[in-house]
Structures are given as C-alpha cells and as structure tokens.
N, C-alpha and C positions, 0 to 999 in steps of 0.2 A: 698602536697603529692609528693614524689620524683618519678620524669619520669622513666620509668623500660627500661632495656637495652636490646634489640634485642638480641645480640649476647647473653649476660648470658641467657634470656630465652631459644635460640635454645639449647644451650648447655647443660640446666638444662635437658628440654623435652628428647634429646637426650639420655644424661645420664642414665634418667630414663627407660629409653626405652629399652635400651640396658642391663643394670641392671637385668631387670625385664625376656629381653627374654632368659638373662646367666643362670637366675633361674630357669623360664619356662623350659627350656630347661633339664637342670639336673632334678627338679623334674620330667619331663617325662622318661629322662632316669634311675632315678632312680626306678619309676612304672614297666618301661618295666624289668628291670633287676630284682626286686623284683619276680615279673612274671614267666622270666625264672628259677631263681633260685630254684620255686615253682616246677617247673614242673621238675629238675633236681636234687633234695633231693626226691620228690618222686618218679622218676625213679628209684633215686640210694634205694632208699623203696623197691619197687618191686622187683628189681634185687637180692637184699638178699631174699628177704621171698623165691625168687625161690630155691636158693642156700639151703637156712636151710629147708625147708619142709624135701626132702629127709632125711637130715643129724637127723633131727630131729623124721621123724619117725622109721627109723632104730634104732638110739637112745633108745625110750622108747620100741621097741620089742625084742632087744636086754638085756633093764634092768628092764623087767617087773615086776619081784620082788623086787624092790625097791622100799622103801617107798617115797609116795606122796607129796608134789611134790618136784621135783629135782632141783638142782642148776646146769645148765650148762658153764661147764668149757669152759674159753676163748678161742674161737675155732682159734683162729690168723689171720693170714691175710684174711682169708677172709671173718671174719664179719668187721661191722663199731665200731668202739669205741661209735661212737653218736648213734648207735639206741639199744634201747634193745625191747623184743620179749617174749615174754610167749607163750608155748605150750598148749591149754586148750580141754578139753574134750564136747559132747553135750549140757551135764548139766552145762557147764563153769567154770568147776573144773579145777584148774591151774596144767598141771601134770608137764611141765617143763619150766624154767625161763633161761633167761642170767645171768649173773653174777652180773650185775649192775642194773637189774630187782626186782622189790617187790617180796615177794612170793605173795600180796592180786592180783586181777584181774583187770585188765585195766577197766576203765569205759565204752571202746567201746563194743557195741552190739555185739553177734556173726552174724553178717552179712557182707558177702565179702563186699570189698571193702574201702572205707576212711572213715575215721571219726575221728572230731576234736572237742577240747571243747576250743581252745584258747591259750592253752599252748602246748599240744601236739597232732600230728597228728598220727593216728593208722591204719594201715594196714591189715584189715582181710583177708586172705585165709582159703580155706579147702581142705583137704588132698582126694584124687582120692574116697578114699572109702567114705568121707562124715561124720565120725566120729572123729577126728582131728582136729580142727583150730587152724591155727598159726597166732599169731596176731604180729606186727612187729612197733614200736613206734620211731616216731623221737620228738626230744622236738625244738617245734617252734622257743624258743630262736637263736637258729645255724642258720636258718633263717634270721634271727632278725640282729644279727651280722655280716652276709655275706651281707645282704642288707645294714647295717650304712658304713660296710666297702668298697664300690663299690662306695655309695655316696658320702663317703669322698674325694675317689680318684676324683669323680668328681668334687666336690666344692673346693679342696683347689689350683688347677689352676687357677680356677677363682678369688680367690685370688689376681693374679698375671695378669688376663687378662683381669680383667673389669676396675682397672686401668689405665692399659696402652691404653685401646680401649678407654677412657674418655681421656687419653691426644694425641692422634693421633688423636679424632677427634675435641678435644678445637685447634689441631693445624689448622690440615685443615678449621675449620669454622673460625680462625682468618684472615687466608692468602684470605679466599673465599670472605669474607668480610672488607678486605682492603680496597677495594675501597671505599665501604660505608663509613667505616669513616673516609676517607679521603677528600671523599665529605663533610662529616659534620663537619669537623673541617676548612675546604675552607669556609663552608654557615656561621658555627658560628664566624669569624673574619669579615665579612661584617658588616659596620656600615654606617653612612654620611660622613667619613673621607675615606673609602676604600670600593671603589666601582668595582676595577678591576675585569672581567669576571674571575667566577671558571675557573679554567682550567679541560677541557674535554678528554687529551689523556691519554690513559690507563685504560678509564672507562668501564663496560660492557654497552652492549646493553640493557640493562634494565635500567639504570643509564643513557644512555644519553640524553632523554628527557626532564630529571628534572633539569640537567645542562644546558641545552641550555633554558629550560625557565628560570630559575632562570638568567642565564646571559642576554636575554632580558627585565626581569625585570631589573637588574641595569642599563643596558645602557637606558630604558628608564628612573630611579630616576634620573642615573646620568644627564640624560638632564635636566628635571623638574628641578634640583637643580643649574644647571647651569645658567639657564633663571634664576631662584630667586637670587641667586648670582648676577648676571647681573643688574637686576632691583631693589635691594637694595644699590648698591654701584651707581647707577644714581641717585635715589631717594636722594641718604644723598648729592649729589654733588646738586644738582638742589632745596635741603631747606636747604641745608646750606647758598645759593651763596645773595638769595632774605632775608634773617634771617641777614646776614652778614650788606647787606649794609642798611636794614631798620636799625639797631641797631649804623651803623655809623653814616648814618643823623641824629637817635635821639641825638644821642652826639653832634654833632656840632650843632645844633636845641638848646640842653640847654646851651651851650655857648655863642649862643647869645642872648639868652633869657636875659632881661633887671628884670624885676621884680620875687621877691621872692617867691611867691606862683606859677607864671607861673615854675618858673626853679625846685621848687619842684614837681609837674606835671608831669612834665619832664623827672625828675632823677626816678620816679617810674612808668612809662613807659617803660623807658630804662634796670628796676630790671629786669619787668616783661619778656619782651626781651630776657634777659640774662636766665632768668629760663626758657624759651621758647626755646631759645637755647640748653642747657644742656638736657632740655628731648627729644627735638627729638635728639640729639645725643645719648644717652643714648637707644633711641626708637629702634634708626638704629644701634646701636650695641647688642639690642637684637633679631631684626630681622634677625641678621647676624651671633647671636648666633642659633639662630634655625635653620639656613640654614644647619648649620654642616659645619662650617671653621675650627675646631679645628685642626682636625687632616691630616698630609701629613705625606708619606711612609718613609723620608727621617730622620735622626733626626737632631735636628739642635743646634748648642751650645746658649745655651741662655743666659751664662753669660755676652758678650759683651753688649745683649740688655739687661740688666738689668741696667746695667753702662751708657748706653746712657738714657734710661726713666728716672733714677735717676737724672742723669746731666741736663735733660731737665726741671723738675720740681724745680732743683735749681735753674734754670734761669727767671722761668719766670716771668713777670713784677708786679710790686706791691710787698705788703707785703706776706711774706712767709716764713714759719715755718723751722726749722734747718732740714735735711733729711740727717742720716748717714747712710751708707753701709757697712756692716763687711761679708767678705769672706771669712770662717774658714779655714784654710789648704790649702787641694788641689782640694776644692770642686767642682763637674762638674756639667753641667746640662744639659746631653746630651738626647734628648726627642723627637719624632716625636710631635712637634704639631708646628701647623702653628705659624711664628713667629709674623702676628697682632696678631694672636687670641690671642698669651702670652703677646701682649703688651696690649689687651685690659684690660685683668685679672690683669695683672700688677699696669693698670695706678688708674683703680677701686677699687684696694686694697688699693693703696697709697693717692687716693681723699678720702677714708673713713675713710682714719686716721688722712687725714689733716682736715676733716670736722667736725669729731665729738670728736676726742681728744683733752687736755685741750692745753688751749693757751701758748705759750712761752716753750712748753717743745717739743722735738724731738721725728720726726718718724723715729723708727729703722726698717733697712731692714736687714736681716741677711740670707746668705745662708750658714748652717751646713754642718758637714763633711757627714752629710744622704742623702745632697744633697737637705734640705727641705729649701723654702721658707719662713720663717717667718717676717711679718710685725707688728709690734705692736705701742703703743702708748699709753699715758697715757690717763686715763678714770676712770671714776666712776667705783663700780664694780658690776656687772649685775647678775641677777638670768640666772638659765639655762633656765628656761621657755622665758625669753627677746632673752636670745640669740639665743633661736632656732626660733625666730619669724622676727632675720634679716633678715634670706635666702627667706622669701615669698615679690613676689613683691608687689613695692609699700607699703612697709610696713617699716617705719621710726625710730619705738621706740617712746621713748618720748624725744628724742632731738627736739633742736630749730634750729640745724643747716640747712641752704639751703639745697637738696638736693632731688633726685627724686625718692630715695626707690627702685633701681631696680641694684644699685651697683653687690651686695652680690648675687642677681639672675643670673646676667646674669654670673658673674664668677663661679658660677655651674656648670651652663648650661654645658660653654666651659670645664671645667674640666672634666665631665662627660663623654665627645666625646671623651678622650685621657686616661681615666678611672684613672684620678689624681682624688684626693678628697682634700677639705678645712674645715680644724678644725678651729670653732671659740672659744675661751676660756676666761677668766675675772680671773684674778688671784691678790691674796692679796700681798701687796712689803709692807716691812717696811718704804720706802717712800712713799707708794701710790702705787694705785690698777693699774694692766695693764691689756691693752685687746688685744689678739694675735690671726692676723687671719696665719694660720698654713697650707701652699700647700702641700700636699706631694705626689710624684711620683712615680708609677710603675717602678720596678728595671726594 
C-alpha cells in the first residue's frame, strides 16, 4: 500500500472544507433571500388590494347595470402585470376580474387573509360594508425565479473563488510545510555511506527535536560503525599475518620433504591453507561489506583503478588466463563510492570469471559509452533459475572450480550502498555461450 502524503491530505480536507462552507453558505443565503422575497411580493400583494378595493368598488356602483361578471380594463401603472384579482360577491359570485384573470373563482376561501395551494398565492380582503371581497393572486413561479436568480448571482462567484481560495491555500500549506520536507528528503538520503547530521537552521520549533535526535542517532551509528570498521581491518591484518606464514612453512616443509607420500600430505595441507586463506579473505570483505564502505560524498574517477586491478591480475605469478580491457569512447566513471569498496567488486567480478569460465579463452572487461561495467567470459549457458541462485551466499552452482560462493554476494551488498545494481546474464554466441556480469550506475 502506498504511504499517503500529509500535505495532499491537508489540502484535500481543506479543500473540502472550504468547498462545502462556499455552499453552506449561499445555500443559507439563498433561504434567507427566498424569505425575504416572500414577505416583499406579499407586501407588494397587499399594497395593491389596498389600492383596487376603492377603485374596484366605485367601479361596480358606478356600472351596476352591467352584466355579470366584468372584465377590468388594464388600469396602468398602478396595478402589477403579475398579479391578477377577481372582485366576488357573499355567495362568491365573480362580479369583477383583471384582465388577465379567469372569469371561473379563485380556489381561495372567502376568508381574509393568504392562502395558497402551491402554485399561487391569494389575498382575501373585504370591502368596509362586508359584502365585497376582493381577492388579489400572485403566481409563485415570480417567486421561484427571483429566488434561482439571487442564487445564481450567488454561485457563479464562487465559480471563480473557490478556485483560487484552493490555490492560495495549496500555496501557503506548501511554503508552511517546507521545512517538513525538507527534513524528509535530509532523513531519506541517510544510509551507512552518509551519516552527516541533518542540518537544523531554519527549522520550526516543532521540527527541532526530531532533528537533533535523529542527528544523535547518527553520530552514535556513525561511531558504532566506525569501531566495526576499526576492528575488521585489524582482524583481516592479524589472520592474514599467522595464515601467511603457516602456509610459507608448509612450503618449504614439502620441499624438503624426501619421500612421495610424505610430500603429498604436504602439498594438500598447503590446498587446504590456500582455501583457508581465500575464505577468510573473502569473510573479511564481507564483513566490510556490511560495515557500509561502499559509499563516500566525494565521486571518484574509477577508470584509472580499473586499469591498475586489470594490470595487476596480468601480473600475477603462475599460470593465468588472457584479461582484455576495452574502453568505448569517451567513457567516464565518475561515482561516489569508495575506491576499495570498487576494487573489491572489481577484483570479485574478475576471480569469477577466471574461475569458472572455460579454459584458454579470455576475460573481457569492457566499460560502454553508458558508462556500464561489463565482465564476461565464456561458459556454459545457464537457466535463469542457476543464475539467480549465484547472488546467495555460499552458493556455488554445479561448478568444480575452487572457490568460496560469497563472490557475487558480497558484490551486491557493496553495490546496493551506492544504489548501482549487477545483471547477471548467459547468452547464446555462434561460437559458444557467454556469461556476463553487467554493473550498472546511477546517472
């Protein structure tokens, strides 16, 4: 499951927050305006029925011999276009209408006062003498549309302000939270190669407790590692020194040995020695792979040291296999990692190909213009399932060659500290299969 981000969370909650109260918000004012609106169409209600009573009963005593019931002419400015009005008798006989009025009767009761059914709202009065009621009707829609259109004006700001309120505050919560990941991009670059204290100025005070422990944690690893450091490069000095000279005497021991079975004795004594030798070498360059040598701050050209290990394995005594070196171009190999830790990985790369590729044919070291390390050698050709079983230690294959199965480990290890990685691969050649261990480095 992917770890979730402080910052987008605040940002989401915020968001939604603000969102929600932009809403809140117009929807109340849209309530309250609806409200008013109510109480200001039926003002403007009243205010007419005041206006028409009079006009209205003058009207029918004036045109009493006129047939029932009347159509009232548009009285101008000062009726409303939106409301219309019937003049109705006790019995609720319609004597006089608006213009834009049914002749049939309003559905309201004759009883002063409002009354609505949903669609429109009706206004009963009655006339001084009590035989008259003017009934005065607004149709709710007007309502309807003065309310969508108050809310409009309110929502389509928001439009434009709930936007910009989400990037004025994704800006402030970045800037507020600088530090913080600035702290965590300091914590997540700590490994066993780079142990320097976070640095603490310009942190908040909330923030600088967890930098000042996390920086005594490292200076205390960095000690711990330092002591191991320490007491693995004594160790390999103090069995290598006693390994050395026992392994001398054996030799001059089977040189003067006289008889044949004695001197054979002898000479596998002196194997054993020798394999005795190569593991705990091998022991204490894994110890010293764990220690975390790999990596230093600085980067350091590596192609010279490639050029010396190479030259040094041409040299050395006894029978030994052809070793070429090709340098495409103008290939660099510029890398913080400590320069043993490269010649460990180096040397480990180059013993696994003199030890387990075939005899009388060459190990090629080749650095591309990618800048990748390739050592290869000819070999049988392997399933993937062998090949992924070299990288565990102690683990041989089904070769016969000498060897202490901890090569290919420990050259992980070191690679892993400096976050290079190593492809092993077995590949078909129309002369014969090769097997290619492949470094490759972080740009």
């Amino acid at each position: 499951m992917k770890p979730h981000s402080i910052t987008r969370r605040l940002i989401a909650w915020l968001a939604l927050f603000i969102a929600m109260f932009w809403i809140m918000s117009a929807g109340l004012g849209t309530y309250v305006m609806h409200d008013e609106f109510g109480e200001i169409f039926d003002s403007s209600v009243e205010e007419t029925a005041e206006r028409l009573m009079p006009v209205v009963v003058d009207d029918l005593a004036s045109n009493a011999a006129t047939t029932l019931p009347r159509r009232m002419e548009d009285l101008g400015d000062d009726s409303d276009d939106h409301l219309d009005y019937q003049a109705r008798d006790t019995s609720g006989r319609v004597l006089l209408h608006s213009t834009d009025a049914a002749a049939a009767p309003f559905k309201a009761p004759l009883t002063p006062g409002f009354w609505e059914d949903g669609s429109v709202r009706v206004l009963t009065t009655v006339s001084a003498d009590g035989k008259l009621f003017l009934q005065v009707a607004d149709n709710l829609s007007h309502r309807t549309e003065a309310t969508k259109e108050g809310a409009l004006a309110l929502l389509l700001p928001m439009l434009v302000l709930i936007p910009l309120s989400i990037g004025a505050m994704l800006l402030i919560v970045r800037r507020a939270t600088a530090p913080l990941a600035r702290l965590r991009r300091d914590i997540a670059g700590k490994d066993g190669g780079n142990l320097t204290p976070v640095p603490v100025h310009d942190l908040p005070r909330e923030l600088l407790p967890i930098a000042r422990s996390i920086n005594l944690l490292l200076a205390r690893l960095n000690a711990a590692l330092s002591v191991e450091r320490e007491f693995t490069a004594n160790s390999a000095h103090e069995l290598r020194t006693p390994i050395a000279g026992a392994l001398a005497q054996m030799q001059l021991l089977t040189v003067e040995l006289q008889q044949p079975e004695t001197r054979e004795r002898a000479g596998l004594v002196e194997q054993s020695l020798r394999r005795l030798s190569t593991l705990i070498e091998k022991l204490l360059q894994l110890s010293r792979a764990d220690a975390g040598i790999g990596v230093q701050e600085a980067p350091y050209d590596l192609v010279p040291l490639v050029d010396m290990i190479v030259d040094e394995f041409r040299h050395r005594p006894g029978p030994s296999r052809a070793i070429e070196l090709i340098i495409k171009g103008d290939a660099r190999l510029h890398h913080a990692i400590n320069p043993d830790a490269f010649a460990i990985v180096l040397r480990n790369l180059i013993e696994n190909a003199l030890q387990h590729g075939e005899k009388d044919t060459p190990v090629v070291i080749e650095i591309d213009a990618a800048g990748r390390i390739i050592v290869s050698n000819r070999a049988r050709l392997f399933e993937a399932s062998e090949i992924e079983q070299f990288r565990k230690r102690f683990i041989r294959g089904s070769s016969t060659s000498p060897g202490s199965g901890l090569g290919l480990s420990i050259v992980d290890r070191l690679l892993a500290q400096i976050g290079a990685t190593l492809e092993l691969q077995s590949k078909p050649r129309a002369d014969g299969a090769v097997f290619e261990a492949i470094v490759s480095f972080q740009p």
